[in-house]
N, C-alpha and C positions, 0 to 999 in steps of 0.2 A: 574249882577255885584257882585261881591266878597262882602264881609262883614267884618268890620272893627272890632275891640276889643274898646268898650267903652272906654275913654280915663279915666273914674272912676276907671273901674275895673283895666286897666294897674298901676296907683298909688297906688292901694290895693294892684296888687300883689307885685312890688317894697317895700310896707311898711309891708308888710307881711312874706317877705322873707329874714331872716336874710343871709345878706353874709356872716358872719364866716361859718354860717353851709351849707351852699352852696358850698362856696371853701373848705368848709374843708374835701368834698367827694371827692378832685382833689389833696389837697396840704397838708400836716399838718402844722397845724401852731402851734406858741408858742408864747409867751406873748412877747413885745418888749419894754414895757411902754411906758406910755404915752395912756391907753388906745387903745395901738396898736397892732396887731399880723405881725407875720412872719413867711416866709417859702421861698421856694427854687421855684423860676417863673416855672409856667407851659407852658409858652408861649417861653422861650427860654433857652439853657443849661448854667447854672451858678452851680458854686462850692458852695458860701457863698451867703445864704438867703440877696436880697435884694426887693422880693415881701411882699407890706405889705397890711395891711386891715386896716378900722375902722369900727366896727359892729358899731359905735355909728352914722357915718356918713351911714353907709350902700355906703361905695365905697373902691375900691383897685385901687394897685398903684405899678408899676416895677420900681425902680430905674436903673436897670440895662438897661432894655430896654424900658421906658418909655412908655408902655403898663397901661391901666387903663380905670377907667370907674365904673358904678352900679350895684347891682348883673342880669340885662339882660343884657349888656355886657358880661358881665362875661361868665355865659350860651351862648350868640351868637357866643364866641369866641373857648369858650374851648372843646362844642358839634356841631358846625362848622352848629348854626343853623341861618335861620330869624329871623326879630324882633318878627313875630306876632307866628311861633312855640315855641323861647324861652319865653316868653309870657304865651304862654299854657302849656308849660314844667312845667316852674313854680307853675300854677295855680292848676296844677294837684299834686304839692307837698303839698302845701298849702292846698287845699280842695277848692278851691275858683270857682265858677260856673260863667264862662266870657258869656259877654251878646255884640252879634254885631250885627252891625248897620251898615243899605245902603247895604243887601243883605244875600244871604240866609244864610242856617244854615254852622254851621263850617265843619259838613262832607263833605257837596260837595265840599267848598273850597279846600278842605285840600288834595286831590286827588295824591298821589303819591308822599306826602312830607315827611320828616323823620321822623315827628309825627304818621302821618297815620302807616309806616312802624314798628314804635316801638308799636302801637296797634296792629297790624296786628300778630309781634309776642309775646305780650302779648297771644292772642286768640290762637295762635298755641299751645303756651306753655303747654295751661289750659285743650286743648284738648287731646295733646300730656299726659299729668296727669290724666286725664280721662279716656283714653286707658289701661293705665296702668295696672289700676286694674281688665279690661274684660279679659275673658277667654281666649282668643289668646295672650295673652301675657304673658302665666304661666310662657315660660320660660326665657323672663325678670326678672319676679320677680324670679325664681329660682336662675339664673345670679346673681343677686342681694344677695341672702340668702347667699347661697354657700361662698360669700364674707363676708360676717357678716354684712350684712346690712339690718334691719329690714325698715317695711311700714314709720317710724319715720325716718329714716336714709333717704331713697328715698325722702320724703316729703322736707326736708331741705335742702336738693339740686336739687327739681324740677323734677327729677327723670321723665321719661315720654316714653311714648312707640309710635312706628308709623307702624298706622295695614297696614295689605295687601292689601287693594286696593287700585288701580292705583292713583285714584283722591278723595280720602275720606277725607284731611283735605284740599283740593280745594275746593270742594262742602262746606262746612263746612264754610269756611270762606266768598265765595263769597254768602252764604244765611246772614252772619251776615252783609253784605252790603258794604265789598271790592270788589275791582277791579281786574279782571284777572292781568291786568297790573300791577296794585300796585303789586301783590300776587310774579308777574315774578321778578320785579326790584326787592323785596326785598326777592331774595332767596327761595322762599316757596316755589315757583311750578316749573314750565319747560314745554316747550311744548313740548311733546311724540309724535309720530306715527301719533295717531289717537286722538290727542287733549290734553288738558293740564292735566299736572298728579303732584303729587306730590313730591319732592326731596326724600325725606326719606321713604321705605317700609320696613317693619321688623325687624325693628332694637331698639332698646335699645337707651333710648335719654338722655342728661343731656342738659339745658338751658347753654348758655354762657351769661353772662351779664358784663354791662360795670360799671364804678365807683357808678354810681348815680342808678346802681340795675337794669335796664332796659335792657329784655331780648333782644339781637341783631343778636344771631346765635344757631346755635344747631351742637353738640358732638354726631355722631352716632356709636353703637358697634354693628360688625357683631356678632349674635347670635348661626344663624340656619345654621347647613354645609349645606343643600342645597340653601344657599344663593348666586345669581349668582354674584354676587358681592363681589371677595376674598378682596376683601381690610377691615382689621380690623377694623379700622376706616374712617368714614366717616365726613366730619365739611361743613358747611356751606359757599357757597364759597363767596368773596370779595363784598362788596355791599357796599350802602353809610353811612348804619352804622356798618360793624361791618368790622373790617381791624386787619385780628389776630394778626399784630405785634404789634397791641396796647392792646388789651384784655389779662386779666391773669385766666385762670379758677378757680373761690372762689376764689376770691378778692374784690367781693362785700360784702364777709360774712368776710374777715377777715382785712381788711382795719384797722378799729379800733383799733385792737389787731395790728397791724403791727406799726400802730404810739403809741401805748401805752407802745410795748415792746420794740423799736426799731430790731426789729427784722421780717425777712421772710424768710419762707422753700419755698423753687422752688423742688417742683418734675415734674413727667416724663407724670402724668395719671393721668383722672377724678379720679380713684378708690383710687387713691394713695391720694389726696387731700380727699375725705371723711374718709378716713381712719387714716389720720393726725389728720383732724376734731374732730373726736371721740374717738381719743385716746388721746387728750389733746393739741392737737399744733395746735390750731385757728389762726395761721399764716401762711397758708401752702396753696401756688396756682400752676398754672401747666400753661403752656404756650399750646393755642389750633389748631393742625393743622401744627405747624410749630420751629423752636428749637428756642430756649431762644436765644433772641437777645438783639441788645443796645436800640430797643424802648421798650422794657419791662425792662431794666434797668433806663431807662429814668423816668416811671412810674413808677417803684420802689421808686427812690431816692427822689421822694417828697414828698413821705407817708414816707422816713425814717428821712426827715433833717437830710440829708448824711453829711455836714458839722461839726458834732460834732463829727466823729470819732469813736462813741460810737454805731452805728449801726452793725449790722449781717446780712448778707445773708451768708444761707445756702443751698447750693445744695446739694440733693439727689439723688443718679443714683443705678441704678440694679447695683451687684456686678460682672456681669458679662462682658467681653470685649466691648460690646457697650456701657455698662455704664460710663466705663472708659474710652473708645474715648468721649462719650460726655461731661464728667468733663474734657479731657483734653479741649475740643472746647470751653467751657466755661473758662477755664484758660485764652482764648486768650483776653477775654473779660473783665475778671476780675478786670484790670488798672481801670476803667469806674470806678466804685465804691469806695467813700474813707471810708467806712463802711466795718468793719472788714470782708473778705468772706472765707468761711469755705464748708468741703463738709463731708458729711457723708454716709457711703457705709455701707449694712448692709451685715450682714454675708450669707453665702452659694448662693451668688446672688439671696436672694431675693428683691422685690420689696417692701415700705411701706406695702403696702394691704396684700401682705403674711403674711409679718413680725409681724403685728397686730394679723391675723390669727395664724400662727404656734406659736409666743409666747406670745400674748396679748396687749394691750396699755401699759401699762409697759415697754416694750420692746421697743414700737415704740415710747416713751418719752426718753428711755436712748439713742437711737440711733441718735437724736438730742443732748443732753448733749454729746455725747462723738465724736462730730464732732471734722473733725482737719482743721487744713488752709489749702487753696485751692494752694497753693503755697509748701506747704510741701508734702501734696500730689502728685499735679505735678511733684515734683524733684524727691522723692522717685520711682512714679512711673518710671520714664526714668533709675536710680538708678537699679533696676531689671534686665537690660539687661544685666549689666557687673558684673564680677565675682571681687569684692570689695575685697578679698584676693589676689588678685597680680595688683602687681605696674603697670601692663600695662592696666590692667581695670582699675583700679582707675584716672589713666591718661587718658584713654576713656571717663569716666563717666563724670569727669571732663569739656572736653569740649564739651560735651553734655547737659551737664546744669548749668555752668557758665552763659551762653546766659539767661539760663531761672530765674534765682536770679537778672541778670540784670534788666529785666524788670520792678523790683520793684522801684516806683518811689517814695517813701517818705525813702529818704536814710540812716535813722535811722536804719528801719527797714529791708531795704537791706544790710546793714551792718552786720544785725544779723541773716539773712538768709545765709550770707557769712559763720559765723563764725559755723553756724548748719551745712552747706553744708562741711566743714571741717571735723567736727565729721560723719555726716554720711557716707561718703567716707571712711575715716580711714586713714585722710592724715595730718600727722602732724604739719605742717605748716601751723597755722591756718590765719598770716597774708598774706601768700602770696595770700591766695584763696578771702580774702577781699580785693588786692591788683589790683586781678586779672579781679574781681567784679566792683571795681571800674573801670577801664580800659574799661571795656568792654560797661560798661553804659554809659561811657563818662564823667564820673567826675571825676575820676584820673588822675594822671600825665601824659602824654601822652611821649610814649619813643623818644626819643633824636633820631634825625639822625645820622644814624654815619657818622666819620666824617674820611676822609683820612689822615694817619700821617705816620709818617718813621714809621721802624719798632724799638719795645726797646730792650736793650741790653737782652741778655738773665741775667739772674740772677744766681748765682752757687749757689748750696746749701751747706751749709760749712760742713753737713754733709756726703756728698755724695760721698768727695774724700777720706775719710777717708785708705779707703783700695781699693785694687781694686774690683769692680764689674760688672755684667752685663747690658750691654749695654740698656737690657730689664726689668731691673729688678726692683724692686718699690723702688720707694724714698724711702730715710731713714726718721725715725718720728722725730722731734723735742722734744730732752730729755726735754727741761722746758715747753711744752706744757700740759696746765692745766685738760685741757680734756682729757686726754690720762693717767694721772697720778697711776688711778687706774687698767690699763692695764699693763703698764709697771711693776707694783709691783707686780701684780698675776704671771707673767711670769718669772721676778727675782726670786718669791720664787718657783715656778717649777721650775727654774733649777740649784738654789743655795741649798735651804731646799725641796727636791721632799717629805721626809717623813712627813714634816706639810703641805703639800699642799694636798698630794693626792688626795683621791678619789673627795674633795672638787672640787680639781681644774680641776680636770677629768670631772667633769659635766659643766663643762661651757661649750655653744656651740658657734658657731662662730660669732652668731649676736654681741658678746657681744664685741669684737674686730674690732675697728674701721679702721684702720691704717693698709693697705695692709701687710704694711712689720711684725706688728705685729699677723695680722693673717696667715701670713706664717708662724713664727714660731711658734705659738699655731699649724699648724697642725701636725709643722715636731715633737714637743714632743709628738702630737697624734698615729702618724705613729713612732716613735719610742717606744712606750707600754705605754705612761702615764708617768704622774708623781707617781703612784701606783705600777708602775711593779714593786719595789725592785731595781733599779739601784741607784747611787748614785756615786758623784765625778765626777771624769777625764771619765771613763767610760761611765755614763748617757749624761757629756754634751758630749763627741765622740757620741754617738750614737743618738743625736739629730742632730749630724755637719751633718751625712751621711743622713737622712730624710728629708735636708734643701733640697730646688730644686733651688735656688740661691745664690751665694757669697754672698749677699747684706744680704740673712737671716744668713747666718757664723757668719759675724760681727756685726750685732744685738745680735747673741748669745752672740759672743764671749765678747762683750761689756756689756751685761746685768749679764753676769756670774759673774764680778766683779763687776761690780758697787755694795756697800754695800744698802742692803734695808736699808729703812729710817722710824728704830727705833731703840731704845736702848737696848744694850747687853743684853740678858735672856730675851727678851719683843717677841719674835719672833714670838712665836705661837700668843699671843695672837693679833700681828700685821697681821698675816698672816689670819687669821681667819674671821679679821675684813674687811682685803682686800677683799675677796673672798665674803664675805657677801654683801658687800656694789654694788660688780658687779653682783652679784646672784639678790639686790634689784634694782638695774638699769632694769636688764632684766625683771625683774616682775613687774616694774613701765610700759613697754612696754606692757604688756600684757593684762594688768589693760586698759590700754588704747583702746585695739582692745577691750576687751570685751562692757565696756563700748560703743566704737564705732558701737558695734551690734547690745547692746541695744536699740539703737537708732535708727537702724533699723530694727527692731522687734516690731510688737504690740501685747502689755501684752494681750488684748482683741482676736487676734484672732489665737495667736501661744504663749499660756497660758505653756501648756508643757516648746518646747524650750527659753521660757523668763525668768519661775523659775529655770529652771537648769544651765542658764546661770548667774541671777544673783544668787544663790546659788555659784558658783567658782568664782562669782566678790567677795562676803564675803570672802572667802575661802581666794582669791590671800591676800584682803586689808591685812588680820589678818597677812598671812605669809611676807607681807611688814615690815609692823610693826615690825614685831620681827626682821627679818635681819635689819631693820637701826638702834633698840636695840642694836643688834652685832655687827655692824660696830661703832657706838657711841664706843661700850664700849673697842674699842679696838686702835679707832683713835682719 
């Protein structure tokens, strides 16, 4: 008959075992007072910490879901163990030697339980560390060097090697007194051809462990090209403890540091995670076997008390095309998180471990500091495909990731992803795109049906009968129109005063003319030689009349030739000069703007060249700004 746990020793372990420090390998917590802590349930998904503790009662309490209980609870629920394993869980944290009663010892009990199983690969582990350092495994450890990872390095993450024979850590474990069986259910062996053999042969090992440290699986790297086995890696397949969408690799060693700084790096590899390790980001895990999903963000978010906003994840990807498929697949996930999420790519597509390698821990510390949002990233990325210099990209790009700003659900912040996505497009209209933003998320206005009605009178324009014109030709501009003011007056003094306009007004190009009708006549005195050529009078404007390609531009002429510019007698030049400045500073307030809008998509960091050259002419434009609405001031 089975053997019971003294009913002593079970109140020893219970008084023994503080449940802060219990929960607090599952959840972070924080002071709530009242001698109370808090933190975010590990039993079910909540945004705002309503699990709480009393280390003074030694018991927790869900208000959310009314989940609770003592720290075996606790443990039975949250390692999905019995009473009498979490019991021994504990007991084994503690130091504490359990004494049963009404039958035999605790091993034969224990026969295939999850305890046994996390002994089992404790002993694998230690065996697998032992290999290590035997002479068949030089070129693990080589593997290993070549990396920059010294005997100290391997040690601290378990490092461990598994030799060539068939059944060598079978044998191994069934003499230290497990079962074939235990050995199957829990991953270790398999049974071969000709009897049971071991998962893992020649390969390069790193432990996987769960919150509370305890080894559950093993990370194999193919080493040797004649390994019949091309898969690079090999993991541990699904058993009753180790389920990889729950495990994070080094997350045992970085947990602490992850609720200390509210912060964690997600890379891609074991190597990449030692290599974080040792260059200074003791926050850095790697998902085993399978891609970062929502049940490792789930675990994430209770080490970060994701509620305060004030947290970071940060993903890491190779800089090459996979990497950046995976940061986008990680976008999609992103929502899940209300801790700020950020991704950082390093240059020339390396990976962490390179990158430590080729330029040192230095490097692989700045390359965490100089993360960007995972969201900026994302838009940028799609941004790439369209040629941002013409209106029809930009309108592409547009509704290619309008969708993707949408998605941002704390609307502050989507509003100002709007106003980014603005600038980095190069599309002026920065409310429409937060207009547009909203609409699309569902929290804007939502458009009107339209609605059937007669049709309205047509409206005349009272300029348009003025003389006769074509049928096709473009509306006339509205003299008292405000915006148009400074066009009208550069084109009066081309063709009233051509010798104080000249070569000035000769460089304006057509952007600078809004007004169909007024940019036909900018062209006909272009095609007639400028205001430069030397013409002048009755002559100049005849030979602007013949360059006009419609009536409609005749009578803009003929209209603008008299209307008197508007300043006073002997003030002309310096009227004219000011005009011409002030549309010369219009056009270069445009340009100021595209650069800028460049800048913003360029990073200083990895296209250093064209970013100083570019802000080098942003200086350039401001200063020449400056001075033309100096001239324009000093003249209007």
């Amino acid at each position: 008959m089975a053997g019971r746990i003294r009913e002593s020793d079970i109140a020893l372990v219970r008084d023994r075992s503080r449940i802060d420090e219990v929960v607090g390998d599952h959840v972070s917590l924080r002071n709530a007072g009242g001698g109370s802590l808090k933190g975010l349930c590990p039993f079910h998904d909540e945004k705002s910490p309503s699990f709480n503790v009393r280390p003074s009662h030694g018991t927790y309490h869900c208000f959310g879901c009314g989940e609770g209980g003592d720290v075996i609870k606790f443990i039975m629920r949250i390692e999905h163990l019995g009473f009498i394993e979490a019991v021994e869980r504990l007991a084994d944290r503690t130091g504490i030697q359990l004494v049963y009663e009404g039958g035999g010892a605790s091993v034969q009990r224990d026969r295939g339980t999850r305890t046994r199983m996390i002994e089992a690969h404790r002993a694998a582990a230690e065996f697998y560390t032992e290999q290590l350092r035997t002479p068949e495994a030089l070129k693990a450890r080589e593997f290993l060097a070549e990396r920059g990872f010294d005997e100290a390095a391997a040690g601290m993450f378990g490092c461990g090697f598994a030799p060539a024979g068939w059944d060598k850590l079978t044998k191994h474990l069934l003499g230290r007194g497990f079962e074939l069986e235990e050995l199957i259910k829990a991953q270790l062996s398999k049974e071969g051809r000709q009897g049971p053999i071991d998962r893992f042969h020649r390969r390069l090992l790193w432990p996987i462990r769960d919150l509370g440290g305890d080894v559950v699986g093993f990370g194999a790297r193919r080493i040797f090209d004649d390994d019949q086995i091309q898969a690079k890696y090999l993991n541990t397949s699904e058993s009753v403890i180790y389920k990889k969408s729950h495990v994070l690799f080094g997350l045992d060693l970085a947990k602490k540091e992850i609720a200390r700084r509210h912060q964690v790096v997600v890379v891609e590899g074991y190597t990449d995670v030692m290599a974080m390790h040792l260059a200074g980001v003791p926050t850095a895990v790697a998902s085993c076997g399978t891609a970062f999903g929502t049940d490792h963000m789930n675990l994430l978010r209770r080490l970060l008390i994701d509620d305060d906003m004030n947290g970071e994840v940060i993903f890491t990807f190779d800089g090459d095309a996979a990497g950046q498929k995976a940061a986008m697949k990680a976008f999609e996930g992103e929502q899940q998180f209300s801790a700020q999420t950020y991704i950082a790519v390093a240059p020339d597509g390396m990976d962490p471990c390179e990158l430590r390698q080729d330029k040192g821990d230095v490097a692989v510390r700045d390359l965490v500091a100089r993360r960007t949002p995972l969201i900026e990233f994302a838009v940028r990325t799609q941004l790439k495909e369209y040629d941002l210099d013409s209106v029809d990209g930009q309108v592409e790009a547009l509704r290619k990731t309008v969708p993707l700003v949408a998605q941002i659900k704390d609307r502050a912040k989507r509003d100002g992803y709007a106003t980014k996505l603005a600038w980095w497009v190069g599309w002026n209209d920065e409310a429409a795109i937060v207009r547009r933003v909203r609409e699309t998320a569902g929290g804007g206005p939502a458009a009107a049906p339209a609605k059937r009605r007669r049709s309205a009178p047509v409206v005349v324009d009272p300029y348009q009968g003025a003389l006769a014109v074509d049928a096709d030709s473009p509306r006339r501009p509205d003299p008292r129109d405000p915006r148009l003011w400074h066009q009208r007056e550069a084109l009066k003094a081309a063709l009233q005063v051509p010798e104080l306009a000249g070569p000035y007004y000769d460089a304006l190009p057509d952007e600078v003319f809004l007004h169909p009708s007024y940019l036909g006549l900018h062209h006909a005195i272009r095609d007639a030689g400028g205001a430069s050529c030397g013409l002048s009078g009755s002559a100049w404007l005849e030979a602007v009349s013949q360059a006009c390609v419609h009536d409609s531009g005749r009578s803009v002429l003929t209209e603008l030739a008299v209307e008197p510019l508007t300043c006073k007698l002997g003030d002309e030049f310096r009227h004219v000069s000011a005009v011409l400045a002030r549309l010369q500073q219009i056009l270069v307030s445009g340009q100021i703007s595209e650069i800028k809008s460049r800048l913003h998509r360029i990073s200083p960091v990895q296209d250093p060249d064209e970013y100083r050259a570019l802000f080098g002419d942003l200086v350039a434009l401001e200063e020449y700004h400056k001075a033309l609405g100096q001239q324009a001031l000093g003249g209007l």
